[in-house]
py3Dmol code that shows the C-alpha trace and the ligand (Angstrom):
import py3Dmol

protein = """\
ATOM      1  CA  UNK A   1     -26.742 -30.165 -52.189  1.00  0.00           C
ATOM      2  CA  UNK A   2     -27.471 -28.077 -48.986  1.00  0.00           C
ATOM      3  CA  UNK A   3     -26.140 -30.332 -45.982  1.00  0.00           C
ATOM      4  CA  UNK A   4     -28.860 -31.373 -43.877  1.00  0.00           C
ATOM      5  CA  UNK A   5     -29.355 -30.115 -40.318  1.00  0.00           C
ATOM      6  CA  UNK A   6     -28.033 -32.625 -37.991  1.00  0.00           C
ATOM      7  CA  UNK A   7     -31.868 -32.956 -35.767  1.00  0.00           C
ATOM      8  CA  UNK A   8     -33.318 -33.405 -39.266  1.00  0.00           C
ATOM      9  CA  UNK A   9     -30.654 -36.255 -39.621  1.00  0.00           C
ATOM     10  CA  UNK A  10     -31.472 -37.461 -36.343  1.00  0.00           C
ATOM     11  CA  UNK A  11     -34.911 -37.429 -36.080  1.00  0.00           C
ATOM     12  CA  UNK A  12     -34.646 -39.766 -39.758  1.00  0.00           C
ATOM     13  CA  UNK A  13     -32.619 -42.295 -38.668  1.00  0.00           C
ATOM     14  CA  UNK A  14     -34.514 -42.784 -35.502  1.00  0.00           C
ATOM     15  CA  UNK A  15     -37.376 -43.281 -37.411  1.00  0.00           C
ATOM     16  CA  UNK A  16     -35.600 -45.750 -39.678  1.00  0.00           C
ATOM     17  CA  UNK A  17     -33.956 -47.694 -36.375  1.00  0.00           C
ATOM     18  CA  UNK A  18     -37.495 -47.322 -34.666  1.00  0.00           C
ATOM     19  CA  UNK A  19     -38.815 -48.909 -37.912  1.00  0.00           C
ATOM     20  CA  UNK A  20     -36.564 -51.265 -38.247  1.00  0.00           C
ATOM     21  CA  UNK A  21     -37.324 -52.968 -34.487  1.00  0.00           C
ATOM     22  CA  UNK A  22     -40.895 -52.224 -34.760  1.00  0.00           C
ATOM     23  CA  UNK A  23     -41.043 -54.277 -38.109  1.00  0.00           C
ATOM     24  CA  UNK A  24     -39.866 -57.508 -35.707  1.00  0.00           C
ATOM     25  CA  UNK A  25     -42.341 -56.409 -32.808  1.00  0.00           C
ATOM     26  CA  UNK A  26     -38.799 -55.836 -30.507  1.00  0.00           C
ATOM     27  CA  UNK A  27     -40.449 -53.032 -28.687  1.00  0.00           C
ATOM     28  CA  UNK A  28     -41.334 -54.994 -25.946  1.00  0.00           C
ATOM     29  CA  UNK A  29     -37.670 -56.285 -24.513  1.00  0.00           C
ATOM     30  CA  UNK A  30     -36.380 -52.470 -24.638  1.00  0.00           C
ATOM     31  CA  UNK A  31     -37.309 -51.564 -21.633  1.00  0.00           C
ATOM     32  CA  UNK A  32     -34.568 -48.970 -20.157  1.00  0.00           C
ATOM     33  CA  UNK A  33     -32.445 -50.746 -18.379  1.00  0.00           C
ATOM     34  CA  UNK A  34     -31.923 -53.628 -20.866  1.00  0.00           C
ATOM     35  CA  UNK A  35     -31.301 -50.510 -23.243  1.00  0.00           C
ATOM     36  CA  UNK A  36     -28.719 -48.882 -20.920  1.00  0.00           C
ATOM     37  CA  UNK A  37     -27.063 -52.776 -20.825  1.00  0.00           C
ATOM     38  CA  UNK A  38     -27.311 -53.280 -24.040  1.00  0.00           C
ATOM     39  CA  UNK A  39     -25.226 -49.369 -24.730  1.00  0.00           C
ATOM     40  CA  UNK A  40     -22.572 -50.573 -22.086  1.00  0.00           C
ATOM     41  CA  UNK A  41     -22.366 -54.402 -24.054  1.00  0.00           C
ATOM     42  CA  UNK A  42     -21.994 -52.719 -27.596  1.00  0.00           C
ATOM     43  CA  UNK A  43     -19.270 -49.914 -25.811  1.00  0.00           C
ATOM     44  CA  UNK A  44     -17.196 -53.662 -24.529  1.00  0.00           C
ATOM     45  CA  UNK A  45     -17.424 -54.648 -28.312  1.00  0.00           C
ATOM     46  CA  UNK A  46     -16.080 -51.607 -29.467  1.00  0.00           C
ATOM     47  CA  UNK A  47     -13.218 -51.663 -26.823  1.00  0.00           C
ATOM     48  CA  UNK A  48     -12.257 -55.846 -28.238  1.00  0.00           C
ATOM     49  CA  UNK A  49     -10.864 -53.731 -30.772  1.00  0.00           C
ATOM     50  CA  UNK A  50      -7.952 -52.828 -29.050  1.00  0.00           C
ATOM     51  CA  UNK A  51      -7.555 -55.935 -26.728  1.00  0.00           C
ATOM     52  CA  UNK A  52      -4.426 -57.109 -26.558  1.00  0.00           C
ATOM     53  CA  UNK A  53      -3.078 -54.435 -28.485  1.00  0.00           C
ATOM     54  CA  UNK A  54      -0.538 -53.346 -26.563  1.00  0.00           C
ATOM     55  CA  UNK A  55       0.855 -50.308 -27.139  1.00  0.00           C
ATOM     56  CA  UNK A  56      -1.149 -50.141 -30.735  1.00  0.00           C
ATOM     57  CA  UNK A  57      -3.936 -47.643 -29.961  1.00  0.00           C
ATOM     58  CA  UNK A  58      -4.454 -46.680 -33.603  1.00  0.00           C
ATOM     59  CA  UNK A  59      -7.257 -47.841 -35.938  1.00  0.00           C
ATOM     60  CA  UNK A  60      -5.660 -47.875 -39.144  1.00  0.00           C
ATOM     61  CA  UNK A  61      -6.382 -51.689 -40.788  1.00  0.00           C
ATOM     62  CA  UNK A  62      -9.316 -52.535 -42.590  1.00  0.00           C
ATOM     63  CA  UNK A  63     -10.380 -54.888 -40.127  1.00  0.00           C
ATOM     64  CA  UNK A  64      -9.947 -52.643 -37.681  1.00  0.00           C
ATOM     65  CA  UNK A  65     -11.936 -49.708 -39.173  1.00  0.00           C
ATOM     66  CA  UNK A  66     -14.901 -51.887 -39.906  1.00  0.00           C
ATOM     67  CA  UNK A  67     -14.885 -53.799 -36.445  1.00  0.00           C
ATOM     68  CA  UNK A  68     -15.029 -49.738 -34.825  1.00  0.00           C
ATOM     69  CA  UNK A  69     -17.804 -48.837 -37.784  1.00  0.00           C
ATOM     70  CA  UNK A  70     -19.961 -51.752 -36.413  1.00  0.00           C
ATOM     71  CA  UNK A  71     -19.795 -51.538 -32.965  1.00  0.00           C
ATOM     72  CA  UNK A  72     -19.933 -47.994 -32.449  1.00  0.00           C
ATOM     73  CA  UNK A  73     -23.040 -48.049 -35.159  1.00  0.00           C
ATOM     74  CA  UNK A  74     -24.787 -50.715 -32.308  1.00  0.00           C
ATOM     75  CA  UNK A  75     -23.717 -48.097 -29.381  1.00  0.00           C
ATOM     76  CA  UNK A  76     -25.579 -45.197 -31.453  1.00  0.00           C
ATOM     77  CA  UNK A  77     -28.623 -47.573 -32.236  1.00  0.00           C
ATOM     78  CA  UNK A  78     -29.266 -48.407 -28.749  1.00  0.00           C
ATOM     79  CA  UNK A  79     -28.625 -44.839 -27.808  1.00  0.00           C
ATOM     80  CA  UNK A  80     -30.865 -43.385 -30.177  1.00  0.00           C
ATOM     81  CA  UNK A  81     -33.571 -45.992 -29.157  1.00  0.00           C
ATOM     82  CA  UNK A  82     -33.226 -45.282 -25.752  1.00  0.00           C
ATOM     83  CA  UNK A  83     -33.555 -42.054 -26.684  1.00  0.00           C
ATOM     84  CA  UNK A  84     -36.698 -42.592 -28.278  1.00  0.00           C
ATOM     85  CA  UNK A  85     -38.018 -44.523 -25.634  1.00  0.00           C
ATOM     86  CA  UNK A  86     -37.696 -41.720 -22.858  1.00  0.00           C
ATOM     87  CA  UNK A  87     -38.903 -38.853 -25.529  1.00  0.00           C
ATOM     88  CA  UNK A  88     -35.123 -37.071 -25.012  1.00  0.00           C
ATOM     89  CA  UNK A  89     -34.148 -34.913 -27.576  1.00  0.00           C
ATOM     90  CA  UNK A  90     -30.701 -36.009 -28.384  1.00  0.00           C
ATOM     91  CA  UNK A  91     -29.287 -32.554 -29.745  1.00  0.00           C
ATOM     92  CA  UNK A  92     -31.053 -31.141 -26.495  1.00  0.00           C
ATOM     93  CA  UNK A  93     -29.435 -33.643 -23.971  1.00  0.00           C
ATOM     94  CA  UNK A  94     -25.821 -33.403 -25.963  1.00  0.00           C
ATOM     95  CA  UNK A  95     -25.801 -29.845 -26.255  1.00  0.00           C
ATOM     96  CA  UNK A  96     -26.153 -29.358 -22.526  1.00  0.00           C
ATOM     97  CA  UNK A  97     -23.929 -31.846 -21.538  1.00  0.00           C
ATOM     98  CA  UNK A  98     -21.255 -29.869 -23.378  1.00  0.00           C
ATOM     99  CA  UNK A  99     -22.501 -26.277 -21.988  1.00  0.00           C
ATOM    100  CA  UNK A 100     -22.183 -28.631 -18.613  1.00  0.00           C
ATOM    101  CA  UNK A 101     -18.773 -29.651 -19.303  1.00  0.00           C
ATOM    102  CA  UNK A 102     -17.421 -26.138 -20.687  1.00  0.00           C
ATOM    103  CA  UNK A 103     -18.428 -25.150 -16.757  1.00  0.00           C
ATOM    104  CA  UNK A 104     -16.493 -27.950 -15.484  1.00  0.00           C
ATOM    105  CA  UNK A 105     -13.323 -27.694 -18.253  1.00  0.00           C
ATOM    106  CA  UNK A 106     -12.874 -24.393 -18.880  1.00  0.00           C
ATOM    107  CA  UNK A 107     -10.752 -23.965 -21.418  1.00  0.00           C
ATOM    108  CA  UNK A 108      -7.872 -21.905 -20.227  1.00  0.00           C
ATOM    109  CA  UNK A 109      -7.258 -24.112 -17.487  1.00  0.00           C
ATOM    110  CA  UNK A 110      -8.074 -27.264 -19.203  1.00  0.00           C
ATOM    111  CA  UNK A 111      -6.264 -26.693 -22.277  1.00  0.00           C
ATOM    112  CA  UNK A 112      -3.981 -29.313 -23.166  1.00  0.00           C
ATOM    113  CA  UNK A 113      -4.789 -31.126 -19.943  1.00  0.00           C
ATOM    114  CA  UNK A 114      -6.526 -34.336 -18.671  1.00  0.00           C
ATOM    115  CA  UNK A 115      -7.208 -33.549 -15.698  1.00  0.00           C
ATOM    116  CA  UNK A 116     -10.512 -34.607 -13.656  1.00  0.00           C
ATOM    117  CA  UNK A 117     -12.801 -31.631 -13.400  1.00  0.00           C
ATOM    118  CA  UNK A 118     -12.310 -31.612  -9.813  1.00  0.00           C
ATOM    119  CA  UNK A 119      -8.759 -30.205 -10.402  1.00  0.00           C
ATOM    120  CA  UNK A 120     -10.036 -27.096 -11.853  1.00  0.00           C
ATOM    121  CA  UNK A 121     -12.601 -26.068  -8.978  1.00  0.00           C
ATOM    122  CA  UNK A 122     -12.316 -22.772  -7.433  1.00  0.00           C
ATOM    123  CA  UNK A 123     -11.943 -23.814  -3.801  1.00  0.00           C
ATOM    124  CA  UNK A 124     -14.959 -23.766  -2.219  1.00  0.00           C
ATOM    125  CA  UNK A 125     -16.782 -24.038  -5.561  1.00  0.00           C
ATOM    126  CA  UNK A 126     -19.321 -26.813  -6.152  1.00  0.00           C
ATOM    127  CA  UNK A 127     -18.435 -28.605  -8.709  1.00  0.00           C
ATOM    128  CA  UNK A 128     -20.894 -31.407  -9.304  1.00  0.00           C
TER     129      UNK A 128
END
"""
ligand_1 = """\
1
MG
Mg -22.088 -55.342 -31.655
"""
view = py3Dmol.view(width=600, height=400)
view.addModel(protein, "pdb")
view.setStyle({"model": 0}, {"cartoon": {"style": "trace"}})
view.addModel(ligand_1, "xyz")
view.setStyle({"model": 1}, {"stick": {}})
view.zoomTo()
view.show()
């Protein structure tokens, strides 16, 4: 079987999360900013899976794995709705933030680093 393009993919399951919230008439308490909240509450449930954790930054325990499946499925649902919403293409948006961020990070002076952006400027170079 021929993989599928990845906008095909995309544009399917928005349709299917889209569906889903329009089946419980949710569309009106998605407004924007109680998307963008709801991303940045889903990203904090995603992070309890490392609280406390110490040094332990791996995901390898069942629980684990399906605690990181489920809350990084809710950050990509709100994403995609928001998304949606605001009629953004999402291969679009990601594909220039990485053209974006190969300007900032090029990759013979980034390579192997973590460096802010900022520390690979030319000086005088504008780097925002
Ligand atoms: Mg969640």
């Amino acid at each position: 079987m021929e993989p599928k393009l990845m906008s095909d993919s995309i544009t399917e399951l928005t349709k299917k999360i889209v569906n889903f919230r329009d089946e419980r008439n949710w569309k009106q308490f998605h407004n924007p900013k109680d998307l963008a909240i709801s991303v940045s509450l889903e990203a904090a449930e995603l992070l309890e899976v490392f609280q406390w954790s110490g040094a332990d930054t791996a995901v390898d325990t069942e629980k684990k794995i399906a605690k990181v499946k489920e809350e990084l499925a809710d950050v990509l649902i709100y994403s995609f709705l928001m998304a949606n919403d605001l009629e953004l293409d999402i291969p679009g948006i990601v594909s220039a933030k990485i053209d974006e961020n190969n300007r900032k990070y090029p990759a013979e002076k980034a390579y192997g680093k973590a460096d802010k952006y900022t520390a690979y400027a030319e000086d005088g170079e504008i780097t925002e």
